[in-house]
C-alpha positions as CSV (number, residue, x, y, z in Angstrom):
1,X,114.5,140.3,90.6
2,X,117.1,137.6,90.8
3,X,114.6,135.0,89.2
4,X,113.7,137.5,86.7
5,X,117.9,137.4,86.0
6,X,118.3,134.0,85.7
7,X,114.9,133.4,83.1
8,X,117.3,136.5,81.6
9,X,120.5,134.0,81.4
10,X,118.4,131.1,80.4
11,X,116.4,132.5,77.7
12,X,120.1,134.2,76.4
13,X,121.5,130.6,76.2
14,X,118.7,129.3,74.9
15,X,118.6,131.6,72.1
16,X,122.1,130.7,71.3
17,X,121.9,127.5,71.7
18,X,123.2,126.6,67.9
19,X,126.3,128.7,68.8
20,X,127.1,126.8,71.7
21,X,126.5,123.0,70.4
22,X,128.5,123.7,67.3
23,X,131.6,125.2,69.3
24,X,131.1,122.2,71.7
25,X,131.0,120.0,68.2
26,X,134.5,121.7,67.0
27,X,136.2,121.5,70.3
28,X,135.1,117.8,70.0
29,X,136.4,117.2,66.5
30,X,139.7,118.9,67.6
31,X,139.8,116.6,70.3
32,X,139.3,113.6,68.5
33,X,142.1,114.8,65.8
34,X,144.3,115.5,68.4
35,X,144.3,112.5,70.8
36,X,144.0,109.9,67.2
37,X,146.3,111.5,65.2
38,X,148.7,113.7,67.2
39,X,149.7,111.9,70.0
40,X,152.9,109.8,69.6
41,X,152.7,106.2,71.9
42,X,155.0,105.9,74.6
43,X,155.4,102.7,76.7
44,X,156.4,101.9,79.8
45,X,158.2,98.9,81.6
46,X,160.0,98.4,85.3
47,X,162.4,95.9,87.2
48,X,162.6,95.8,91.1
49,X,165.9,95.6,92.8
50,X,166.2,94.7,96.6
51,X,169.1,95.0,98.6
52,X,169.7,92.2,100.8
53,X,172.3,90.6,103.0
54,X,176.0,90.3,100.9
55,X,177.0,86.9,100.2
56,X,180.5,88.1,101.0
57,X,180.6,86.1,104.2
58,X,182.3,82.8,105.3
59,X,180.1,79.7,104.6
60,X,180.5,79.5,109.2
61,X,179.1,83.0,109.2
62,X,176.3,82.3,106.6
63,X,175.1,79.4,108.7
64,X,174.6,80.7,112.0
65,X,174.2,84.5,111.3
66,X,170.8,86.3,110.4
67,X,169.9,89.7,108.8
68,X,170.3,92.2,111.7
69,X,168.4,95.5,112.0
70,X,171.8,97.1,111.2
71,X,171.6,95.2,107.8
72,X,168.6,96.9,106.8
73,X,169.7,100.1,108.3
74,X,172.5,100.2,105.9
75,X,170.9,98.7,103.2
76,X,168.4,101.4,103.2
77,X,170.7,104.1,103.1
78,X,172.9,102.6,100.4
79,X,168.8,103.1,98.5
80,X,169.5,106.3,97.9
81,X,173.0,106.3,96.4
82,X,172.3,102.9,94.2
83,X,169.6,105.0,92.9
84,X,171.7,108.0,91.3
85,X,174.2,105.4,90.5
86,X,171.9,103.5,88.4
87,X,171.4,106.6,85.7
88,X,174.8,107.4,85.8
89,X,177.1,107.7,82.9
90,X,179.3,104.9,83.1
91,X,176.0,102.4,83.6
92,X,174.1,103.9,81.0
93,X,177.1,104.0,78.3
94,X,177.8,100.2,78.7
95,X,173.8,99.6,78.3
96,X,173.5,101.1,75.4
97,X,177.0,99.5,74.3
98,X,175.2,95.7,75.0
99,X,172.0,96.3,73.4
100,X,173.2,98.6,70.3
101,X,170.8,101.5,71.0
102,X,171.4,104.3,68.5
103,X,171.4,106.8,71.7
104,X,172.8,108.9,73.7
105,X,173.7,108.3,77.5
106,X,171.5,112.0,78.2
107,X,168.5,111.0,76.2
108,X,168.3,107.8,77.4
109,X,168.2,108.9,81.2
110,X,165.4,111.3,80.5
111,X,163.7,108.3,80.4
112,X,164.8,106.7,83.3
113,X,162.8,107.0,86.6
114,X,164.2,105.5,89.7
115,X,162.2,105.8,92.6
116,X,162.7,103.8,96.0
117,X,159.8,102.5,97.9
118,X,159.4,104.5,100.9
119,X,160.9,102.5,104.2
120,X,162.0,99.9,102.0
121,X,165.0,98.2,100.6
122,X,163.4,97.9,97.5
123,X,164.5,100.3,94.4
124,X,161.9,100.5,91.1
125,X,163.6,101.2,87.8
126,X,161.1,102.5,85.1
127,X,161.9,103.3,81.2
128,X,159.9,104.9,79.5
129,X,160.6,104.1,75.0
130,X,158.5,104.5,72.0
131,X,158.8,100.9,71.6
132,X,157.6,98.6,74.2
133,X,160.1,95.8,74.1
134,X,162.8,98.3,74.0
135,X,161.6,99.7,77.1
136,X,161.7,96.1,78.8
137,X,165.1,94.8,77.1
138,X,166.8,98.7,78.7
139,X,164.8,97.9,82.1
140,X,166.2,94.2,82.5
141,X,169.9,95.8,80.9
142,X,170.2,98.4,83.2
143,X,169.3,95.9,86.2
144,X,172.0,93.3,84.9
145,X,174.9,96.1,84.1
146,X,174.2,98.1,88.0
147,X,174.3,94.8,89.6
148,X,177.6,93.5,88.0
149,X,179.0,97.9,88.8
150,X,177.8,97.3,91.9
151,X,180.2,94.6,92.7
152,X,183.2,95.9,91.2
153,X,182.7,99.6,93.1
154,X,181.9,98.0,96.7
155,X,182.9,94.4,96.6
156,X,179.9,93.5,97.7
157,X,176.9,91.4,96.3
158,X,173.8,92.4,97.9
159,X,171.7,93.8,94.9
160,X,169.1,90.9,93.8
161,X,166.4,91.6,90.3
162,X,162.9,90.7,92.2
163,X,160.9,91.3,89.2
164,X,162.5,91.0,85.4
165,X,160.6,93.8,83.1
166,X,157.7,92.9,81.3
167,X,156.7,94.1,77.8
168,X,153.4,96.1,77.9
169,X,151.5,97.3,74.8
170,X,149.2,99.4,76.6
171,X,150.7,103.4,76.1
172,X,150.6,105.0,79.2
173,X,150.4,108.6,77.6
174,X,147.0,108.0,76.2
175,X,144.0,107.9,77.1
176,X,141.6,109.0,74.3
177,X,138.6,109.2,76.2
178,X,139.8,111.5,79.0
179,X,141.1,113.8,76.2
180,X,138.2,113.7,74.2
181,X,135.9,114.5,77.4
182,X,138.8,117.3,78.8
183,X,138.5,119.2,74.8
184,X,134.3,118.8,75.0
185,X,134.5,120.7,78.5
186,X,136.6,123.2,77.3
187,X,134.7,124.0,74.8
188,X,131.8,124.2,76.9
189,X,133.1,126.9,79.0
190,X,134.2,128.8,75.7
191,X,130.9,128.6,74.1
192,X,129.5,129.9,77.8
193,X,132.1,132.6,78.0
194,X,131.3,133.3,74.2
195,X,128.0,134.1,75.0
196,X,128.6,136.3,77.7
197,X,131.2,138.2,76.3
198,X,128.8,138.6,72.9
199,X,125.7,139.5,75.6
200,X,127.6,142.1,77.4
201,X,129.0,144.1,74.2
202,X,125.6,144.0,72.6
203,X,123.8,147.7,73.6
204,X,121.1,147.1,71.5
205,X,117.8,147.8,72.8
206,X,115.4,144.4,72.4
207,X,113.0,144.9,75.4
208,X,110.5,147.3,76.9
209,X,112.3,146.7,79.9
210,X,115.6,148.0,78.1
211,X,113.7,150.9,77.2
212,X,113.0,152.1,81.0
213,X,116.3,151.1,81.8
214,X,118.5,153.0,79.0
215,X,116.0,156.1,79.1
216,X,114.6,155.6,82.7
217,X,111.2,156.3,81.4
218,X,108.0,154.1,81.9
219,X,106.7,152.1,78.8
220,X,102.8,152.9,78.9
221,X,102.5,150.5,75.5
222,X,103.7,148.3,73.2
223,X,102.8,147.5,69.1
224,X,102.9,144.2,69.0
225,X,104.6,142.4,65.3
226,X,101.9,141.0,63.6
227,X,102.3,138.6,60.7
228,X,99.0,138.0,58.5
229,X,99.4,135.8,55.7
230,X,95.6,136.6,54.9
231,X,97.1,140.1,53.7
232,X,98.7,138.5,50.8
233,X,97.2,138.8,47.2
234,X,98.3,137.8,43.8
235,X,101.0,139.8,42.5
236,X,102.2,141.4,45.2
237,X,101.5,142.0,49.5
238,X,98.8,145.1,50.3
């Protein structure tokens, strides 16, 4: 019986197999619309930081005096609180007062990720612009106006830029042929559910096995459709 279902579910795709290719064609085209022509480019650029030993020492004390476990200690804690001070207002409003950016200190820290490496002392600034060298010229900014806050809050000068941002003209937002392939699968599973849907609302009796199901009778015969072109005479069909 179960093999007799699934020739059942074939045979029903099968039979609408035009309906299914053209929604998977449609979904497709969407797809190819969408990800081309609707997706705006965004780029993205990062600068390291690294907090290190201050050079707020005695030129006797730099000499014979290493970085101590209790350096890092701190260091790694201060992480945390360089991190929110880096998107804060007063950082961000002289940024965009150096480079001119016709924006507002909000906006511009929505696209702002600071993340510290886990069990580090290292701190990752990312900006995220519509213009790739925008993004690197706020990245290297932002690095250069949190260093110089950093000295005039603490007194100290332990921040240090490892890596300057780069420019990159890739967009990290888009990836046309993961969308293209994500809009062809969901209109596979449409055109499947489709069918279904279309197969389960349609009572109509096509089968002789319909026949002994709906009226639970036992179909002794069947007239078969016959087409015979021989039948057909000049002027009209006897």
């Amino acid at each position: 019986m179960e093999e007799l279902d699934l020739k059942q579910l074939v045979n029903i795709f099968w039979n609408k197999r035009l309906q299914i290719i053209s929604i998977i064609l449609i979904f497709l085209i969407i797809g190819v619309i969408y990800t081309f022509m609707f997706i705006t480019p965004k780029y993205k650029s990062y600068t390291s930081l690294v907090l290190a030993k201050s050079d707020n020492v005695s030129e006797e004390v730099k000499d014979t005096s290493t970085i101590t476990q209790t350096d890092i200690t701190l260091n790694q804690k201060l992480v945390s609180t360089y991190s929110e001070l880096i998107k804060s207002k007063n950082v961000l409003r002289e940024v965009i007062k150096n480079l001119n950016i016709n924006e507002d200190e909000e906006s511009l820290k929505g696209n702002i990720t600071v993340s510290a490496v886990k069990d580090t002392e290292l701190i990752q600034i990312t900006v995220t612009n519509y213009y790739p060298d925008r993004a690197s010229d706020i990245a290297n900014e932002i690095a250069k106006v949190f260093t110089k806050k950093v000295g005039e809050i603490y007194h100290i000068n332990n921040v240090y830029i490892v890596d300057e941002a780069e420019s990159s003209y890739i967009p990290y937002n888009i990836n046309h042929i993961k969308d293209i392939l994500i809009f062809i699968v969901i209109g596979f599973v449409v055109s499947i559910s489709y069918v279904l849907i279309v197969n389960l609302l349609d009572t109509t009796i096509k089968t002789a096995e319909d026949v002994e199901k709906q009226l639970e009778v036992t179909v002794l015969a069947s007239i078969p459709v016959l087409k015979d072109d021989t039948r057909k005479m000049k002027g009209g069909v006897l």
